[in-house]
C-alpha beads as a LAMMPS data file, in Angstrom:
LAMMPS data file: protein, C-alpha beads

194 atoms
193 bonds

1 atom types
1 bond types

-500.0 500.0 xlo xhi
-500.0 500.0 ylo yhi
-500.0 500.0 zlo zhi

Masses

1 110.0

Atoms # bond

1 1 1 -364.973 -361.446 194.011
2 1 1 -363.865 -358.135 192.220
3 1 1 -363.057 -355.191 194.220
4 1 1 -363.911 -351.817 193.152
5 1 1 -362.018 -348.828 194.220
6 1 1 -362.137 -347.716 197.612
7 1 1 -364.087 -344.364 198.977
8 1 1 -360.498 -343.042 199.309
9 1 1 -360.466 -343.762 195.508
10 1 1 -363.397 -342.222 194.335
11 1 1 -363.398 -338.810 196.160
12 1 1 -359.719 -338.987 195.117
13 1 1 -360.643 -339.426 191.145
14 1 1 -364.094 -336.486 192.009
15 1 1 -361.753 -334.398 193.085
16 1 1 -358.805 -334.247 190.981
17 1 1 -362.232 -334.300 188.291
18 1 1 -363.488 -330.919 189.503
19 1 1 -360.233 -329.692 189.642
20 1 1 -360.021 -330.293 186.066
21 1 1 -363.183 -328.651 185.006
22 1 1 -362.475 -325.968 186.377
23 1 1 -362.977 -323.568 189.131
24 1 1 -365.878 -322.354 187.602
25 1 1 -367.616 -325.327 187.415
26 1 1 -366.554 -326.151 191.222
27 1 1 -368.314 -323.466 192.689
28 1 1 -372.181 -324.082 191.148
29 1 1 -371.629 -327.948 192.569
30 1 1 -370.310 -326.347 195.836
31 1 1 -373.516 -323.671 196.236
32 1 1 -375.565 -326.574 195.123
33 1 1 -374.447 -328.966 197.884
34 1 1 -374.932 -326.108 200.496
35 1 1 -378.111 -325.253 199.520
36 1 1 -379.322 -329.033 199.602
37 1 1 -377.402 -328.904 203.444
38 1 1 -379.310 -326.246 204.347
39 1 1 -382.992 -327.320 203.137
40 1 1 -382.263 -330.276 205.186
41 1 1 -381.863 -328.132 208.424
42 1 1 -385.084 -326.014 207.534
43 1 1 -387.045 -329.468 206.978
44 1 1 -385.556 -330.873 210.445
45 1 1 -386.874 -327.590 211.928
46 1 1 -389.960 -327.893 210.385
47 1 1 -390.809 -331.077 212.114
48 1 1 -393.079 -331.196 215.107
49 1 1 -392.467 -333.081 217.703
50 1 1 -395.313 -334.596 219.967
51 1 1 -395.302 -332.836 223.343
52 1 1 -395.623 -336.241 225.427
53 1 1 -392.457 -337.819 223.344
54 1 1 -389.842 -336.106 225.686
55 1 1 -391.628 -337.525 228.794
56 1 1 -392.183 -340.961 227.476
57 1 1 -387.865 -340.881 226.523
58 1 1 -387.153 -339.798 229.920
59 1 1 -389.436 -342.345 231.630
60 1 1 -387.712 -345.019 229.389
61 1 1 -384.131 -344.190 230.096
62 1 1 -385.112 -343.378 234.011
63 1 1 -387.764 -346.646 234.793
64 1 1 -386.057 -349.386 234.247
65 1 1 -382.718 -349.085 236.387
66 1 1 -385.682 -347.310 239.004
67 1 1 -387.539 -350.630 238.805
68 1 1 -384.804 -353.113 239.353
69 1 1 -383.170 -351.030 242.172
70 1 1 -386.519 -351.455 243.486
71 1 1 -386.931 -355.174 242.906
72 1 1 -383.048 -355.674 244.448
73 1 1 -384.182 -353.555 247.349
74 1 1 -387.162 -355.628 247.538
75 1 1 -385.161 -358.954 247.549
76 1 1 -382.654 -357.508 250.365
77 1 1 -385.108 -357.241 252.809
78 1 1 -387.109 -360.656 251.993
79 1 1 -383.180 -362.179 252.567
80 1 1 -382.755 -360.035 255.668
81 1 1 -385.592 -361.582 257.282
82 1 1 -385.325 -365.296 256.218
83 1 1 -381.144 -364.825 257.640
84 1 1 -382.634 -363.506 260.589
85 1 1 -385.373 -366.693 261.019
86 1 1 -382.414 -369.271 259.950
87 1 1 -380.405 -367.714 262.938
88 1 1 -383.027 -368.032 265.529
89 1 1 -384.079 -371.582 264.543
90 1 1 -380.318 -372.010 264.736
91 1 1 -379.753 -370.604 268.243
92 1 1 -380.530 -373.506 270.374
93 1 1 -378.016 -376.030 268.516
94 1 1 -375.275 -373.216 267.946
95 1 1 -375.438 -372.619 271.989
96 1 1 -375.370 -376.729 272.566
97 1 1 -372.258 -376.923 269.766
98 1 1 -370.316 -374.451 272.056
99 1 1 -370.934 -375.404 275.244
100 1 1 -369.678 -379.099 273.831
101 1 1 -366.406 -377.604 272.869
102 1 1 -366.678 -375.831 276.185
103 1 1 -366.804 -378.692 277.903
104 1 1 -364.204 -380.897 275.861
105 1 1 -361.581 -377.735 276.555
106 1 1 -361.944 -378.318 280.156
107 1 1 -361.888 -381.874 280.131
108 1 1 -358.692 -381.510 278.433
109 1 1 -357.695 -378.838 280.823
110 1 1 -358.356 -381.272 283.762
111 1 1 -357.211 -384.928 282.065
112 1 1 -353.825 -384.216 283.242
113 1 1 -354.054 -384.008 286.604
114 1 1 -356.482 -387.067 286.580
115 1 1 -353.634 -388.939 284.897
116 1 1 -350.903 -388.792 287.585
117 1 1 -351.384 -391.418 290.098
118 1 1 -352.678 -390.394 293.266
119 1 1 -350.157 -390.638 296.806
120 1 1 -352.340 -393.450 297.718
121 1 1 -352.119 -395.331 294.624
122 1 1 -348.370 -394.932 295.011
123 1 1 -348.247 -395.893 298.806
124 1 1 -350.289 -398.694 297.787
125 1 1 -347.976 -399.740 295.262
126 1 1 -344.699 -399.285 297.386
127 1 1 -346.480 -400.982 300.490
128 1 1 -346.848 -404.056 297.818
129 1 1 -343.503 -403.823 296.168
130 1 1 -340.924 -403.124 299.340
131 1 1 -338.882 -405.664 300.676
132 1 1 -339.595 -406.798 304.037
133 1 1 -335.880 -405.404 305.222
134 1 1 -336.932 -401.435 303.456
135 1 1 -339.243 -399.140 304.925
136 1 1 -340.937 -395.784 303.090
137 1 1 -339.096 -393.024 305.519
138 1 1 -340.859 -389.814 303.587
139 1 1 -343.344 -389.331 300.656
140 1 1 -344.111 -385.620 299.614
141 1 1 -346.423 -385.287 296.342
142 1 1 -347.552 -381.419 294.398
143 1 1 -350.540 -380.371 293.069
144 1 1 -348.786 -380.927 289.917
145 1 1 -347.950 -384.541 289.858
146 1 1 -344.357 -383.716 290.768
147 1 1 -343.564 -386.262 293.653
148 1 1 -340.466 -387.460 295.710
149 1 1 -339.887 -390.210 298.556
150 1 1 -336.393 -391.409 300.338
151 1 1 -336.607 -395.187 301.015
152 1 1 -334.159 -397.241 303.200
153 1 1 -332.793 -400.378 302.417
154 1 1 -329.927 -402.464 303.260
155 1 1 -329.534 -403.617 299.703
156 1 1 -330.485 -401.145 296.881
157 1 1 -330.498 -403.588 294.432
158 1 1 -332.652 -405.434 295.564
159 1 1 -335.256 -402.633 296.377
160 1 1 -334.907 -401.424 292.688
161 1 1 -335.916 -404.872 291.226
162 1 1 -338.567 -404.779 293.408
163 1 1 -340.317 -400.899 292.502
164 1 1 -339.222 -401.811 288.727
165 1 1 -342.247 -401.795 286.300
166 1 1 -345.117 -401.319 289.282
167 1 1 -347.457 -398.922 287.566
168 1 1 -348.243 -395.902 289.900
169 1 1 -343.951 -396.219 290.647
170 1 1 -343.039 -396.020 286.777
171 1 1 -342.294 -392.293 286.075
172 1 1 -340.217 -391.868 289.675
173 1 1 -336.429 -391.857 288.717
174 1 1 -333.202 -392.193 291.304
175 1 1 -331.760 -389.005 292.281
176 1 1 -329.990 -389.632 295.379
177 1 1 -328.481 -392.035 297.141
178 1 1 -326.787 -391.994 300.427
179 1 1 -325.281 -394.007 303.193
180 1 1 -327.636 -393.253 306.412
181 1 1 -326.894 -393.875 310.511
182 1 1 -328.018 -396.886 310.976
183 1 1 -325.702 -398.577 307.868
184 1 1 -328.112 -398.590 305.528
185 1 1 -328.713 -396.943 302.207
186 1 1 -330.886 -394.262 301.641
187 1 1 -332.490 -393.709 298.082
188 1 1 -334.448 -390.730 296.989
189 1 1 -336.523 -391.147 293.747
190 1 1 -338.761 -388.039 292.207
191 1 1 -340.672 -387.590 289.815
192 1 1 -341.282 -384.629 287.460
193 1 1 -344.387 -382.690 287.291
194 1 1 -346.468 -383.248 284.325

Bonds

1 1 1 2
2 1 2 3
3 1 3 4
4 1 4 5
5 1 5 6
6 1 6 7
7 1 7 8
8 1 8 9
9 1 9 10
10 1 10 11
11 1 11 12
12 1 12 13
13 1 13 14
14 1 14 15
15 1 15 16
16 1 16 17
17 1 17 18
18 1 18 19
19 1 19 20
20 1 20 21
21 1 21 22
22 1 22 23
23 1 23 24
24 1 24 25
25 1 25 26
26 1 26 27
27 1 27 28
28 1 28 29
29 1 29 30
30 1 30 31
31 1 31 32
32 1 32 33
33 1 33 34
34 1 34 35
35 1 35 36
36 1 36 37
37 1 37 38
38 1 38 39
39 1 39 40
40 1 40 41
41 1 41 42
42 1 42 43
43 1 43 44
44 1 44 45
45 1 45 46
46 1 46 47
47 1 47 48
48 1 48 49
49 1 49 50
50 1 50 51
51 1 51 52
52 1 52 53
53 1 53 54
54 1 54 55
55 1 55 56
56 1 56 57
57 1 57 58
58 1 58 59
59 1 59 60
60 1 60 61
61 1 61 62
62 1 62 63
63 1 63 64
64 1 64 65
65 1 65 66
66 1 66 67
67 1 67 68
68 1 68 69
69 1 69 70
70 1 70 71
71 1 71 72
72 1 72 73
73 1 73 74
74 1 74 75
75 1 75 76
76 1 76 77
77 1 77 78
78 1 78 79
79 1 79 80
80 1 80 81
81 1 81 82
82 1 82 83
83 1 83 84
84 1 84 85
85 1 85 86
86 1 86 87
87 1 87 88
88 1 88 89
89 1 89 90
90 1 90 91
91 1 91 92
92 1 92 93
93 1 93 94
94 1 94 95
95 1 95 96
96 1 96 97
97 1 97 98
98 1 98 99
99 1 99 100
100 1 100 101
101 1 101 102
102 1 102 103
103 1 103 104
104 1 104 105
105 1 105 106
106 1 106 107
107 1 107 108
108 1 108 109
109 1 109 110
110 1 110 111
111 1 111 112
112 1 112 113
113 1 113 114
114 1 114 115
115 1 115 116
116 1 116 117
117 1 117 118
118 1 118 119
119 1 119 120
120 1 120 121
121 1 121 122
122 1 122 123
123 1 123 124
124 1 124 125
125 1 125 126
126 1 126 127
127 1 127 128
128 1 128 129
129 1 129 130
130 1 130 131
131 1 131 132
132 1 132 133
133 1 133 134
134 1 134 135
135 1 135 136
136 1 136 137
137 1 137 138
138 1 138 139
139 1 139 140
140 1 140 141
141 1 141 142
142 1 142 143
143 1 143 144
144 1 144 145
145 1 145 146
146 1 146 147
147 1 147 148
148 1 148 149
149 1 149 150
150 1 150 151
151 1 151 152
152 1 152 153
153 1 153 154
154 1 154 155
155 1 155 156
156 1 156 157
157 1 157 158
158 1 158 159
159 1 159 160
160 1 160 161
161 1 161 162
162 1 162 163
163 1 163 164
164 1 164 165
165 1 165 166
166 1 166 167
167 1 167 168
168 1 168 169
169 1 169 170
170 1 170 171
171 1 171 172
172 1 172 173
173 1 173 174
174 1 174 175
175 1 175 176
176 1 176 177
177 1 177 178
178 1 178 179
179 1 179 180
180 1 180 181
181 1 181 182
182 1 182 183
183 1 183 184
184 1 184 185
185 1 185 186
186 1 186 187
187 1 187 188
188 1 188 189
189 1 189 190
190 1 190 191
191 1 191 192
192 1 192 193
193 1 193 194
């Protein structure tokens, strides 16, 4: 395809044209271009507009964003109130969902203490597990599952076997032993509070 000169080109080749006719010549071209400029403004004065035409360009530029402010004003409130339905069908099983996880919090609160072994599981145990020769001389237990009893025996040994692996007995540990008045030994086991 075969370019032709640019606008650049052309007023450059008009120009440097008129220049060489002339400044003569230049000036009947100019007055005749100014006098073509200026019939154009009398004919664009000349031209009546309809008196409704400004009104009907306002109300175009001004209805539509008027309308769909409207319409999403419209929509708002229709969402509003169908939130406000879903959350009162919804109250009755939100209310059940958190008591639930009330009531799982407290069980968990509570499992603890329903885990350590009650004093009369563990004098049931010992009254099993003791030798015929021991005898259970104190048992003190806390509200918080920390416990400790002091046990005579004449062989400790043998009273250890004997409370080894008994369930309610398993978390007691030794912490003191002792030689008591009558000759024989006195063992104190605790246990930690949990």
């Amino acid at each position: 395809m075969a370019r032709g000169p640019s606008l650049a080109e052309r007023l450059g080749t008009g120009i440097s044209a008129a220049a060489r006719a002339g400044a003569g010549r230049a000036r009947p071209v100019a007055a005749a271009h100014l006098r073509r400029g200026i019939g154009l403004v009398r004919t664009a004065r000349s031209v009546r507009i309809a008196p409704w035409f400004g009104p009907l360009l306002f109300g175009l530029i001004i209805v539509p964003p008027a309308l769909l402010w409207a319409g999403a004003a419209l929509l708002t409130v229709q969402e509003g109130r169908r939130a406000a339905a879903i959350r009162a069908d919804s109250a009755p099983a939100l209310a059940a969902i958190r008591q639930a996880r009330a009531d799982r919090a407290a069980r968990a609160a509570i499992a603890p203490a329903f885990a350590v072994p009650t004093i009369g599981a563990a004098t049931r145990a010992l009254a099993e597990a003791l030798p015929p020769d021991a005898e259970l001389l104190s048992l003190t237990m806390a509200e918080n599952g920390a416990a400790a009893m002091t046990l005579a025996a004449p062989d400790p040994d043998a009273l250890r076997a004997a409370l080894r692996g008994r369930a309610p007995l398993t978390g007691f540990r030794e912490t003191d032993q002792a030689v008591g008045a009558d000759g024989r030994m006195r063992i104190t086991l605790t246990r930690p509070a949990r």
